[in-house]
Residue, then its C-alpha position, 0 to 999 in steps of 0.5 A: x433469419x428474420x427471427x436472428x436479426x430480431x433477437x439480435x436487434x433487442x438485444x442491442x436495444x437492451x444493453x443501450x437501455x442498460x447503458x442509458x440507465x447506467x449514465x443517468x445513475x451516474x449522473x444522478x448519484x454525482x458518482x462520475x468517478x466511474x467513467x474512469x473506473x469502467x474505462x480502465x479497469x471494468x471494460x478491461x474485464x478486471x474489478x481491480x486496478x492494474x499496477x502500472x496504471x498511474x499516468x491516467x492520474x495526476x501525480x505528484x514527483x517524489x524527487x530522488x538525489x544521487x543513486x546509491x547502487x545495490x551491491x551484487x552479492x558475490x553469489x548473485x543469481x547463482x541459484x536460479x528460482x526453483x521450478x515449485x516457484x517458477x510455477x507459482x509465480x506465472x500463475x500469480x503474473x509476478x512482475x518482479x523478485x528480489x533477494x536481497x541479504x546482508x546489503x546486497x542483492x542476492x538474487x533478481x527476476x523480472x517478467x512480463x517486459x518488466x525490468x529493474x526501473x519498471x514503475x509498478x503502484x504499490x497500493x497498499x504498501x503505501x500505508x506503511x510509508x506513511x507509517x513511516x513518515x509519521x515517526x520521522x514527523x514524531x521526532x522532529x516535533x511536528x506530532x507530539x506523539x501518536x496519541x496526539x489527537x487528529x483534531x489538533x491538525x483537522x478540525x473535522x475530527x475536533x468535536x464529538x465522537x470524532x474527537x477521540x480519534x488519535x494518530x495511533x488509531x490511524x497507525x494501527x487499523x482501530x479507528x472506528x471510523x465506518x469506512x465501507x472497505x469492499x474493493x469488488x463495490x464499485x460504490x464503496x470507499x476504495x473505489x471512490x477514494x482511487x478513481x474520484x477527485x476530491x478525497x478530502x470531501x469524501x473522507x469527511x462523510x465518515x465519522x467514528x462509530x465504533x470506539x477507537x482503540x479496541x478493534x482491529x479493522x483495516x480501512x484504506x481511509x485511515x491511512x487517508x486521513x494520516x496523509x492529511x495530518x502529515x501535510x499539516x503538521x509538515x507543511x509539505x506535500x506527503x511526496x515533498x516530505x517522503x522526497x527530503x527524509x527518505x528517498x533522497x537520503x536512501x539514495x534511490x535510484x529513480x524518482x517516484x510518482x505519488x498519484x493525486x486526487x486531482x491536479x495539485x491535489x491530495x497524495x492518495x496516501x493509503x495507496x499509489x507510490x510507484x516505484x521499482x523493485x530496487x528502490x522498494x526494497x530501501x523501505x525494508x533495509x531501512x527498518x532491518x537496520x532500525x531506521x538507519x541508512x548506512x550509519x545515519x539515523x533516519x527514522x527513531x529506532x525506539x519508533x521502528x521498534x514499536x511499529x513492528x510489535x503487535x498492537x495490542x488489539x482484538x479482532x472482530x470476533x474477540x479474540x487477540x490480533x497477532x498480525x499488525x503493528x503501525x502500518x506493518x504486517x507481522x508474522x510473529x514466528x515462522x519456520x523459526x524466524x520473526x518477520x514482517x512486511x508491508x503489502x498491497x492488494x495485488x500482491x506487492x510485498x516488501x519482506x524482511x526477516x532480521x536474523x536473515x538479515x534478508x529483505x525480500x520483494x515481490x511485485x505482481x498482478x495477483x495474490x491467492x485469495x486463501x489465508x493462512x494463520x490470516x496472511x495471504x498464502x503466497x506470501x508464504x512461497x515468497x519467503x521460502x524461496x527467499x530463504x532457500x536461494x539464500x543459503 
């Protein structure tokens, strides 16, 4: 017995001393971003956010107009998910799964509590609205082109090799810049840039390395630094701006919250747009009608057009890079069909196939860690079940 209570009393000494080692590395380091990182995510024995965890940021309203209703097709939720998916989709904690064609909503599922006004983080697809803002600012003459240099909006990009740097190199994932992009380090840049409070400070320790422009290498601080631009070139708040050019015009349903770096901070624009499935899904009717909604031109179509074409870049090993555009994924040709999408590291896409006139969304907890042609393999299951309740 006494043996027992010893082992268990040291051991209770040495998670202490760990715990004391722990506070003063954090301290020390000025890293105290881990509190909330070890308080919500790492004590809850994930390494990587849950998906409706915005309220323990600051976040910053996306304001919405009057809704515009999806339509039922007349087929609605005729042809239940098949059993293959079903299995798929417990597996991989989907929240929500949304069939939408020919304007309409085809099919709907949602579980886990959650329903068709759940607020769920879009991580990723984030980027892609960005993207998209970017066209909209384009046209309007705020940027004068995505070659237009980031250091006419942000002076710490004005000099050096920092210099070269464009919004197009932003867009496309090619900016050189030596972001350390490892999501299971709770010391590098994504954990950094989702749970600290001054991304503007930490964005400004990177610096291009590499020339821009040549390799592909997806970097959530690329798309940081987008939001920079566009609030200066704007001078509107990212959601202040997403609010006047699309979510009221697109007629969304809810309000969105953008989560902020601190109270009355910077939008973390790489990420963290919260919203619902439904309204998830204008993002893609959007560009499956070229930047119109219903009639009106939203976003310039020769824009949208560009940004679903591949980059023209070279990946790490040399050869060519057949899966982005600006901010979108591409899947050049799949069971006969082009498509693309925008998606976020637990598995939130946003789907769209032009000749199905079909957009597809898929929110979770999870995604499969294999690839396939460089695409996360579920992504393939969400699109042929997609296409086979469609029919």
């Amino acid at each position: 017995m006494k043996k027992i209570r010893n082992f268990f009393r040291g051991l209770i000494l040495f998670i202490l001393g760990l715990l004391v080692v722990a506070n003063l590395f954090i301290l020390i380091t000025g890293r105290t971003y881990l509190y909330k990182g070890i308080a919500n995510t790492y004590l809850r024995g994930r390494t990587v956010p849950g998906i409706d965890e915005y309220a323990i940021f600051e976040n910053r309203k996306v304001e919405n107009g009057v809704p515009q209703e999806w339509p039922s097709a007349r087929k609605y939720n005729k042809n239940p998910l098949p059993q293959k998916y079903l299995e798929k989709n417990k597996k991989l904690e989907t929240v929500a799964f949304l069939v939408i064609k020919n304007d309409s909503v085809r099919f709907e599922q949602y579980w886990d509590g959650f329903g068709d006004s759940s607020l769920t983080n879009s991580f990723s697809m984030g980027k892609t609205f960005v993207s998209i803002l970017t066209g909209i600012a384009v046209a309007e003459g705020k940027i004068k082109s995505v070659d237009q240099p980031v250091g006419d909006f942000i002076p710490e990009f004005s000099t050096g090799e920092n210099a070269r740097l464009t919004i197009r190199h932003l867009l496309t994932m090619s900016s050189g810049i030596n972001f350390d992009e490892d999501y299971s380090n709770p010391l590098a840049f994504p954990a950094q840039a989702y749970y600290g409070t001054d991304l503007k400070k930490l964005l400004f320790k990177y610096k291009v390395t590499e020339e821009p422009g040549k390799i592909f290498k997806y970097l959530s601080g690329n798309t940081a630094i987008l939001g920079m631009v566009l609030e200066k070139a704007t001078g509107k708040h990212i959601s202040e701006y997403a609010s006047e050019k699309l979510w009221k015009p697109m007629g969304a349903k809810m309000p969105a919250y953008w989560s902020l770096d601190h109270k009355d901070g910077l939008e973390k624009a790489y990420c963290c747009f919260n919203s619902n499935a439904r309204d998830f899904a204008r993002f893609g009717q959007l560009y499956l009608d070229s930047g119109r909604w219903k009639g009106t031109q939203l976003v310039p179509q020769d824009y949208v057009l560009k940004s679903i074409q591949l980059a023209g870049l070279k990946d790490d090993d040399g050869s060519a890079n057949l899966r982005y555009g600006y901010s979108w994924w591409i899947l050049p040709e799949y069971r006969g069909h082009f498509i693309f999408y925008a998606r976020g590291i637990l598995g939130q896409y946003i789907i769209v196939i032009p000749d199905q006139k079909m957009v597809i969304v898929r929110l979770g907890k999870k995604r499969e860690a294999e690839k396939k042609h460089d695409h996360p393999v579920d992504l393939f299951d969400y699109i042929d079940a997609g296409l086979e309740m469609a029919k």
